[in-house]
Backbone as a printed PyTorch tensor [residue, N CA C, xyz], in Angstrom:
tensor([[[ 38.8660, -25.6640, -29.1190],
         [ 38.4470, -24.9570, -27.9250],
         [ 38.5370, -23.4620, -28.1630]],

        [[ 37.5760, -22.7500, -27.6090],
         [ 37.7380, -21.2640, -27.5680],
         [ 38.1430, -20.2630, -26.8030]],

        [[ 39.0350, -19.2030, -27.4010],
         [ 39.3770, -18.4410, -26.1460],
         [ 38.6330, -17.3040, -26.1600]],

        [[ 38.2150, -17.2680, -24.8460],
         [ 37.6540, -15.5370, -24.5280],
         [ 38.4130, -14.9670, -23.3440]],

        [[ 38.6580, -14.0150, -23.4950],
         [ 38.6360, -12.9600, -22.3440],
         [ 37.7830, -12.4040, -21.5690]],

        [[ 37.8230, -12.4660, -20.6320],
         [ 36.4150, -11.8940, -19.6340],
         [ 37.3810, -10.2710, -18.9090]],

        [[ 36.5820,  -9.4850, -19.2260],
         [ 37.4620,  -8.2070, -18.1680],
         [ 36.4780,  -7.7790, -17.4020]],

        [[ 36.5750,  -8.2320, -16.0990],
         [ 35.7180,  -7.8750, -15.3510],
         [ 36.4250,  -8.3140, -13.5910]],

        [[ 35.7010,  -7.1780, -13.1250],
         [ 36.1240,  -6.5470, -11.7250],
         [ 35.0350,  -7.2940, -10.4660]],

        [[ 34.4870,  -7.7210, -11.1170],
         [ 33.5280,  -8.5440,  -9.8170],
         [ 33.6110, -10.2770,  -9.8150]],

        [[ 34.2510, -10.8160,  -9.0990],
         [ 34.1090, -11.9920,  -8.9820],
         [ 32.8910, -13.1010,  -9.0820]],

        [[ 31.6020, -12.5160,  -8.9430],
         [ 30.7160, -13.0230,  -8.7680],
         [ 30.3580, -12.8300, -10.6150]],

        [[ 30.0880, -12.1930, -10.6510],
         [ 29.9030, -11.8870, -12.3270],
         [ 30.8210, -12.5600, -13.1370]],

        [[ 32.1800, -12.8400, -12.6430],
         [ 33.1880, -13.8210, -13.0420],
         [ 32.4440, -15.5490, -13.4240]],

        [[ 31.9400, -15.8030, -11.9810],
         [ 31.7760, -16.9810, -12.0830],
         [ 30.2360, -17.2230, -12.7230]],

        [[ 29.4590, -16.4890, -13.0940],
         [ 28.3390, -16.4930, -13.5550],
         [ 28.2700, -16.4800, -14.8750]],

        [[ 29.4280, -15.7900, -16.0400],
         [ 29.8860, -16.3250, -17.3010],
         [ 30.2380, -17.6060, -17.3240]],

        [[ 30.6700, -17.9620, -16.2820],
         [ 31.4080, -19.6520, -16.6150],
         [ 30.3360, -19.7480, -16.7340]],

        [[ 29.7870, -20.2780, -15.5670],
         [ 28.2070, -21.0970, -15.4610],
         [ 27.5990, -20.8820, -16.2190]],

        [[ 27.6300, -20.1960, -17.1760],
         [ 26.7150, -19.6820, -18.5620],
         [ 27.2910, -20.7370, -19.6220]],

        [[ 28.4560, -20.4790, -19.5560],
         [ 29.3970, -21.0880, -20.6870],
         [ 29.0540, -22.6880, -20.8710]],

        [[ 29.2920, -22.7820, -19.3280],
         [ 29.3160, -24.8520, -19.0110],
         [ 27.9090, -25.6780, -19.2400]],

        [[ 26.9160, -24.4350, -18.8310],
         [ 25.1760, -24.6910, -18.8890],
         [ 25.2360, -25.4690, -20.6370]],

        [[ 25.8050, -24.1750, -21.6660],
         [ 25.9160, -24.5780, -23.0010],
         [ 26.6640, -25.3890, -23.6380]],

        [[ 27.3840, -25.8020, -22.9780],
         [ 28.7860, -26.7460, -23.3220],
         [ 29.4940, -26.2910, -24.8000]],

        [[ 29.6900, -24.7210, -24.2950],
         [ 30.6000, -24.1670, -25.1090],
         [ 31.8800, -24.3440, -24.5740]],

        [[ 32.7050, -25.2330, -25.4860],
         [ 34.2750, -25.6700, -25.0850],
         [ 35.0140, -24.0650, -25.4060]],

        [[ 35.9730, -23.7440, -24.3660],
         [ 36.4890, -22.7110, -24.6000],
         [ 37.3760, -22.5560, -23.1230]],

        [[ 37.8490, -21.9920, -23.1140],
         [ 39.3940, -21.3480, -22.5810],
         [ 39.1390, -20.1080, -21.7680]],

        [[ 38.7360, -19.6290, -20.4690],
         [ 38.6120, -18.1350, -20.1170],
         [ 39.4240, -17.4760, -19.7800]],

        [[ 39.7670, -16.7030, -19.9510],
         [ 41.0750, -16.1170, -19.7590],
         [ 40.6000, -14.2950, -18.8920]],

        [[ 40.6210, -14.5980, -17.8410],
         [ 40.1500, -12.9680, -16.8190],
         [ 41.4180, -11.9690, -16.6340]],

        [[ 40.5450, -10.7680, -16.4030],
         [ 41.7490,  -9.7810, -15.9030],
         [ 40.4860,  -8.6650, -15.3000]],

        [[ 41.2710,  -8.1100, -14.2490],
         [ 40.6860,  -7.0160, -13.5990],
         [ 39.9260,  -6.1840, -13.9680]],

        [[ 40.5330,  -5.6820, -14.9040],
         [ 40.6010,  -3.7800, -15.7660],
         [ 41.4640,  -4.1390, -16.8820]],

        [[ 40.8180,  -2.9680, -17.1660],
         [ 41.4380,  -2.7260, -18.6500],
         [ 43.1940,  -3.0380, -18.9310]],

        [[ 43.3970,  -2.2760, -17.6870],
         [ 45.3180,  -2.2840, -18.1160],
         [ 45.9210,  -4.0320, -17.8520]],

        [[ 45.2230,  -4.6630, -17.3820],
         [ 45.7910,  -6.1170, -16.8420],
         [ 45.4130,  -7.1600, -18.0760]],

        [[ 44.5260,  -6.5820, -19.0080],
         [ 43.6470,  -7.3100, -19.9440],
         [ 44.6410,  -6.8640, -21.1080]],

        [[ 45.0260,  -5.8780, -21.5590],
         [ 46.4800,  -4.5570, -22.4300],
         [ 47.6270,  -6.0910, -21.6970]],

        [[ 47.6980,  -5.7610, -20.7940],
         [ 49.2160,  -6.6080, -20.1820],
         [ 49.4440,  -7.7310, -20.6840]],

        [[ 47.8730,  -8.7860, -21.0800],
         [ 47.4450,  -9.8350, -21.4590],
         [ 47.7860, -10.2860, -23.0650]],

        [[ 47.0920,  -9.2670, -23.8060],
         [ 47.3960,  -9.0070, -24.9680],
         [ 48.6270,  -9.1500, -25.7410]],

        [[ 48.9940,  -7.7200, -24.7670],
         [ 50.2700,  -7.5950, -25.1440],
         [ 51.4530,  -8.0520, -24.8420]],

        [[ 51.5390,  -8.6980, -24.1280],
         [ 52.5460,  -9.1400, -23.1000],
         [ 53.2610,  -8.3800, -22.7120]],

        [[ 53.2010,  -7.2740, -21.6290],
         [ 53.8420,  -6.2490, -21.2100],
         [ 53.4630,  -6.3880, -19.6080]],

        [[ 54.6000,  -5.7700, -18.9730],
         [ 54.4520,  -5.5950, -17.7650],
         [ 55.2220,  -6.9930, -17.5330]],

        [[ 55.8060,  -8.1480, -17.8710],
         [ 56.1210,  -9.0590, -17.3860],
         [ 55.4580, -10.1560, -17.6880]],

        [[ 54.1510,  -9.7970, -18.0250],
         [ 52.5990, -10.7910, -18.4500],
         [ 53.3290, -11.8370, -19.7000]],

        [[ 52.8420, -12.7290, -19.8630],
         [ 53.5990, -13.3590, -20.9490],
         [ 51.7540, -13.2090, -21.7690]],

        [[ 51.8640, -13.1160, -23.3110],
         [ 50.7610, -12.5960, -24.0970],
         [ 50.1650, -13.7200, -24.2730]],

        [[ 49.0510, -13.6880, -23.9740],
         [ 48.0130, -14.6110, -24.6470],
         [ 48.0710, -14.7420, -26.6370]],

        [[ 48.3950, -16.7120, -26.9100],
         [ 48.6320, -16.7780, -27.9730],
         [ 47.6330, -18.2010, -27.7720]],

        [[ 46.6420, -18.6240, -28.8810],
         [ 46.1730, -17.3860, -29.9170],
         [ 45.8610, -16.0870, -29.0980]],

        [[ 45.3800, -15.6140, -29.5940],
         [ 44.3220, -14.2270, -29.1960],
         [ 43.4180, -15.0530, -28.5400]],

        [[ 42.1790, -13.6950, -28.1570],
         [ 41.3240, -14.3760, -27.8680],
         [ 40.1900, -14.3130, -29.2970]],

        [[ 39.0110, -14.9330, -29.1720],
         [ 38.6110, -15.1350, -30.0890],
         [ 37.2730, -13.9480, -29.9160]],

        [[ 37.0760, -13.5190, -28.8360],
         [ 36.0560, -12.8950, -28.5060],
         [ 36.6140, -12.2230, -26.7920]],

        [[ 36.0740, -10.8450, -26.8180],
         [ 36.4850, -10.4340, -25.6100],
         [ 34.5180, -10.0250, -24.8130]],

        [[ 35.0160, -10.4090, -23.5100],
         [ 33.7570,  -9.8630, -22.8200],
         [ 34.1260,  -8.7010, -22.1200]],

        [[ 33.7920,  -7.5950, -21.9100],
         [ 34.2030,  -6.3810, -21.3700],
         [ 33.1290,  -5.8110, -20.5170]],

        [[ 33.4750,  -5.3020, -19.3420],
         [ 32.3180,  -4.9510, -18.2360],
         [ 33.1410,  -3.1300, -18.3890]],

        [[ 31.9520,  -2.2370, -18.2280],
         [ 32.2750,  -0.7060, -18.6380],
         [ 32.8480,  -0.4920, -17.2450]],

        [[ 32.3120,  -0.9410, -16.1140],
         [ 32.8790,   0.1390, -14.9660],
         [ 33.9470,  -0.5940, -14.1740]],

        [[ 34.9650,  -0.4710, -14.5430],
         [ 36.3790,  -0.9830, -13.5110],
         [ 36.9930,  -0.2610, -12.7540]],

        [[ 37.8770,  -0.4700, -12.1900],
         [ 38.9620,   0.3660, -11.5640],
         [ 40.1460,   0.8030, -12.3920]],

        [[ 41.2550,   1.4120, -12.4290],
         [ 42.0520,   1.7230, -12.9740],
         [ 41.6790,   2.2180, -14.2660]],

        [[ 41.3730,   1.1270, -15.4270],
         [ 41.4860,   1.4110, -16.7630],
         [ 39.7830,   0.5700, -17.2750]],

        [[ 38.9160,   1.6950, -17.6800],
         [ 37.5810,   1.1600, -17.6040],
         [ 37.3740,   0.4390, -19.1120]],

        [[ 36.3240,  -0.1970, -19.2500],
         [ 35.7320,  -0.9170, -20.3060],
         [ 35.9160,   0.5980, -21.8720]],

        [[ 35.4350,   1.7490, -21.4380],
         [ 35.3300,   2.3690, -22.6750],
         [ 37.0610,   2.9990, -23.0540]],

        [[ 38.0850,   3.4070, -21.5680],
         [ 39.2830,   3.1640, -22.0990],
         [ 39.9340,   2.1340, -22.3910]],

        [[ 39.5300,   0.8810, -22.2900],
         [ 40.3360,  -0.3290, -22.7590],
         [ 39.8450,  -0.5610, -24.3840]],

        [[ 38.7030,  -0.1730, -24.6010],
         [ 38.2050,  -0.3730, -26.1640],
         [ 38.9170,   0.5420, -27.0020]],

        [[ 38.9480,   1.9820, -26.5280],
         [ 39.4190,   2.7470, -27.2970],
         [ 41.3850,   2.5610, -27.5360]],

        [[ 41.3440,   1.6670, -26.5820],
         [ 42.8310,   1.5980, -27.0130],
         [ 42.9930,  -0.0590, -27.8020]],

        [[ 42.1100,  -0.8040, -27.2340],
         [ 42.2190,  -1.9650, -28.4760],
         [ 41.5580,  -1.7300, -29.6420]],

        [[ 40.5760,  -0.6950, -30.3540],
         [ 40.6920,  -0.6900, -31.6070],
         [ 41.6210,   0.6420, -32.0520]],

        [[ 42.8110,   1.0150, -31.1960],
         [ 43.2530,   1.8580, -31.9110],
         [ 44.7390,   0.7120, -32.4480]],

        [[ 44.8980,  -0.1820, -31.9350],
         [ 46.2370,  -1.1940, -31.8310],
         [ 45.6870,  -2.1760, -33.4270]],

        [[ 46.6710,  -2.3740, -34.3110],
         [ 46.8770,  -3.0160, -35.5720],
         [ 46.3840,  -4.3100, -35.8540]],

        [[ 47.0960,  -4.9210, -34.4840],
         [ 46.8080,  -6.1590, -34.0510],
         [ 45.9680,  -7.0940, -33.4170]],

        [[ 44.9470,  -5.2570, -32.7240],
         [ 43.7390,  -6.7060, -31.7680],
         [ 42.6810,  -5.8440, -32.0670]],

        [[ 42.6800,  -4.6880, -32.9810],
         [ 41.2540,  -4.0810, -33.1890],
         [ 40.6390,  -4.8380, -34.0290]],

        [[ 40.7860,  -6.3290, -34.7320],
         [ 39.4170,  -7.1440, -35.2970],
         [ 39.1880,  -7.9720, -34.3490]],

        [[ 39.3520,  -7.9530, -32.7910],
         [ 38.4750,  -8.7210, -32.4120],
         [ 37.1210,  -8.1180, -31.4520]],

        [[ 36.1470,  -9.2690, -31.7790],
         [ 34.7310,  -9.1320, -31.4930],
         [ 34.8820,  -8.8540, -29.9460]],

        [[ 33.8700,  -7.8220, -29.5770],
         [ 34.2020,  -7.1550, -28.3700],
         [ 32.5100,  -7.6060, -27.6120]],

        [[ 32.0540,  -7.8320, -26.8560],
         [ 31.0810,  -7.4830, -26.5430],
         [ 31.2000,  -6.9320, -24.9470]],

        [[ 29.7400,  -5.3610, -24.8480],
         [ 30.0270,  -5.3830, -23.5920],
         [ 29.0100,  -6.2020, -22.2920]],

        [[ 29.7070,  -6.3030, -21.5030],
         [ 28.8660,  -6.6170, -20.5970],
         [ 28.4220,  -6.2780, -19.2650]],

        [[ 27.6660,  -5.4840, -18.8810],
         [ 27.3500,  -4.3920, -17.8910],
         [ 26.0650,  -4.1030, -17.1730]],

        [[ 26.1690,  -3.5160, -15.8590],
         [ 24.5610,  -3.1130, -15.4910],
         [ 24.0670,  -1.6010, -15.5380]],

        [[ 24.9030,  -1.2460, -16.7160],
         [ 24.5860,   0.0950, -17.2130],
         [ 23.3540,   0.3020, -18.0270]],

        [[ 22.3300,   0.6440, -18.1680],
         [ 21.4810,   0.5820, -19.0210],
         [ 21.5490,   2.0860, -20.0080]],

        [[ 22.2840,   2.8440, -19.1590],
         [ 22.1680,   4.4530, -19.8990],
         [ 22.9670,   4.3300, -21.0900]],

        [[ 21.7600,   5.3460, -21.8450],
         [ 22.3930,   5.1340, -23.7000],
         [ 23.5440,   5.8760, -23.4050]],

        [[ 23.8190,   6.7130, -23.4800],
         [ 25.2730,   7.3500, -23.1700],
         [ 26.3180,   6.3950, -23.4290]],

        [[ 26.3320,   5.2500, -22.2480],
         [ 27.2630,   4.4550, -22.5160],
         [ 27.3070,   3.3060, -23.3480]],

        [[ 26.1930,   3.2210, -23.8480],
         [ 25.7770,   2.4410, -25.1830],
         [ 26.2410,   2.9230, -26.1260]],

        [[ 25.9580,   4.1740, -26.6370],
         [ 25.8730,   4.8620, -27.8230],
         [ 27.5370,   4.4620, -27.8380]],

        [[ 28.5870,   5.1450, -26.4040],
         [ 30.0530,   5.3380, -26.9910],
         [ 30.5980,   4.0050, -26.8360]],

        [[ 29.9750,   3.1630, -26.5980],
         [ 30.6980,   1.5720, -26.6740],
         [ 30.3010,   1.4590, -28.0460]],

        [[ 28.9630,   1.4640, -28.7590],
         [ 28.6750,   1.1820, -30.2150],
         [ 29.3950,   2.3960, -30.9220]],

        [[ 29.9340,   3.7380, -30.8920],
         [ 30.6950,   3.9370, -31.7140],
         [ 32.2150,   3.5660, -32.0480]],

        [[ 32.4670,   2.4840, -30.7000],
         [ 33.6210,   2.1780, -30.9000],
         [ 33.8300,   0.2140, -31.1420]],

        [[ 32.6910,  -0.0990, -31.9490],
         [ 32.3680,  -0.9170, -32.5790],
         [ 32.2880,  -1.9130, -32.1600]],

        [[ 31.3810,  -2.0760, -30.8700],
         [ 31.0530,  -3.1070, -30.2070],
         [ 30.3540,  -4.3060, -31.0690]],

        [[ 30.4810,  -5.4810, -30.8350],
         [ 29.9450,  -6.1930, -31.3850],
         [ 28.3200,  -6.9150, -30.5190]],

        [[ 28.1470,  -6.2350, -29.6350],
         [ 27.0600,  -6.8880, -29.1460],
         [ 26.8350,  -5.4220, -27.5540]],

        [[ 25.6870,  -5.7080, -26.5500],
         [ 25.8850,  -5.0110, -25.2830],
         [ 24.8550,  -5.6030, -24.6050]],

        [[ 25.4450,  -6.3360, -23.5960],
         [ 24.8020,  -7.4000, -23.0280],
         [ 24.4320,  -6.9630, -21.4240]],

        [[ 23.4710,  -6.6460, -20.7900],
         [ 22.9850,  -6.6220, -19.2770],
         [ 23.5160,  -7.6860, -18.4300]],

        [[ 24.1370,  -7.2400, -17.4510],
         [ 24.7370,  -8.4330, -16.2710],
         [ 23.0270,  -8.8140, -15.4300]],

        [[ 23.5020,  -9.9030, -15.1260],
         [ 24.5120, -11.0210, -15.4820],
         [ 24.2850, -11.9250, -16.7450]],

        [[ 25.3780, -11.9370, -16.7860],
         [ 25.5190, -12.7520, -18.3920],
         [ 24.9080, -13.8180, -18.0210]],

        [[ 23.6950, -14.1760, -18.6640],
         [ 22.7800, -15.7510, -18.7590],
         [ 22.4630, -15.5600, -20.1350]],

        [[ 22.7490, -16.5170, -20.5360],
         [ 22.3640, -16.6120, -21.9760],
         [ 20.6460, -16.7880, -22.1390]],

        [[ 20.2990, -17.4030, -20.7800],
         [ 18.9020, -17.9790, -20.9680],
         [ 17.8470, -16.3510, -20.6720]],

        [[ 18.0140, -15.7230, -20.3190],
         [ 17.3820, -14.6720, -18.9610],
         [ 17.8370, -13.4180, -19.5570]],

        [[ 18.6330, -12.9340, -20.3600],
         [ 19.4960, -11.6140, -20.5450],
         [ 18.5390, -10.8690, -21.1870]],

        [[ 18.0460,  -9.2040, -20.7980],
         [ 17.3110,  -8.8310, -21.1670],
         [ 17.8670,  -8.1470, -22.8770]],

        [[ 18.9370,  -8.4030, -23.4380],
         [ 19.3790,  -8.4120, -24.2150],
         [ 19.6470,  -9.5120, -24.8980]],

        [[ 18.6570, -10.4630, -25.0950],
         [ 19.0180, -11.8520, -25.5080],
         [ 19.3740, -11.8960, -27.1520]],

        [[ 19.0510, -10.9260, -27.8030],
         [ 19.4100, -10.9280, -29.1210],
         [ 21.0910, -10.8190, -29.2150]],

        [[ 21.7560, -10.1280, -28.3070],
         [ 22.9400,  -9.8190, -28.2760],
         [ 23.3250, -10.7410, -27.3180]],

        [[ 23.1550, -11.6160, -26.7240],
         [ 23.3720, -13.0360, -25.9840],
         [ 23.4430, -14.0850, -26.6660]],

        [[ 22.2650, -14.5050, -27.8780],
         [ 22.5390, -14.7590, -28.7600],
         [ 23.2110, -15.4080, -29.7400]],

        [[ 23.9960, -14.1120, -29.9990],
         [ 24.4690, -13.7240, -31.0900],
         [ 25.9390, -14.4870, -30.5920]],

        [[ 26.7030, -13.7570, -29.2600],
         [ 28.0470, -14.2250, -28.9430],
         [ 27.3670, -15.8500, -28.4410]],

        [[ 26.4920, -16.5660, -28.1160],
         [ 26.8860, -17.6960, -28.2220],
         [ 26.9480, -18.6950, -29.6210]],

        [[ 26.3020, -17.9270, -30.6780],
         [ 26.5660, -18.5870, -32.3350],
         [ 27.7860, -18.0210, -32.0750]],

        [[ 28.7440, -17.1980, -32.5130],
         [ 30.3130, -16.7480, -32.2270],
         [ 31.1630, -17.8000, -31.8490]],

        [[ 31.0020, -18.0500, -30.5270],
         [ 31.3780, -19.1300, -29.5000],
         [ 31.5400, -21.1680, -30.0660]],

        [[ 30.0190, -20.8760, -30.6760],
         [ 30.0080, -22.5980, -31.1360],
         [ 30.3650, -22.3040, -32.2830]],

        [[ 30.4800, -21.6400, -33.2700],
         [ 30.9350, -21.7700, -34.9890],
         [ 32.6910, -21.7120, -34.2760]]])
């Protein structure tokens, strides 16, 4: 089974990855958090959080949160020893390069348009891609 992380602040967008997931009968594990700092808490097991073990195998990341956003939660998981090799993709209704460009310099593995449908995503090459990820 696989684990992902979903970091994302909208509930509805929450349940629309599942339904993506279950459509494909990708077996896997979701594991959510708010923002950035609750997803850090996750990781790491701090704050009281007990850490997600394994890892996850793939993180989904939405850029605009509250507290601690998608481009500060990246920049602090690939600055950490321990969780900067995992595959990040973002997932967002940002279309401006701006926030493309600084998610891909901080080595996104994919940047995916909400809502995540694997079938429909106007980024389907990078939809894709994390569902080969997912089934290998």
């Amino acid at each position: 089974m696989r684990s992902v992380l979903l970091v994302e602040d909208d509930i509805f967008d929450t349940m629309t990855a599942e339904k993506s997931f279950l459509k494909f009968n990708v077996a896997h594990q979701l594991h959510t958090a708010f923002n950035g700092e609750e997803a850090l808490d996750l990781l790491l097991g701090r704050n009281g959080v007990e850490p997600l073990r394994p890892l996850p195998e793939v993180i989904l990341l939405d850029l605009n949160m509250p507290r601690m956003n998608g481009i500060e939660f990246l920049t602090e998981l690939r600055a950490n020893i321990d969780l900067h090799h995992i595959p990040v993709f973002i997932t967002t209704t940002s279309s401006m390069d701006v926030d493309r460009l600084e998610a891909e310099k901080l080595g996104v593995s994919g940047y995916i348009l909400k809502p995540l449908d694997f079938e429909t995503s106007p980024d389907l090459a990078d939809s894709l891609s994390l569902l080969e990820k997912l089934l290998n």
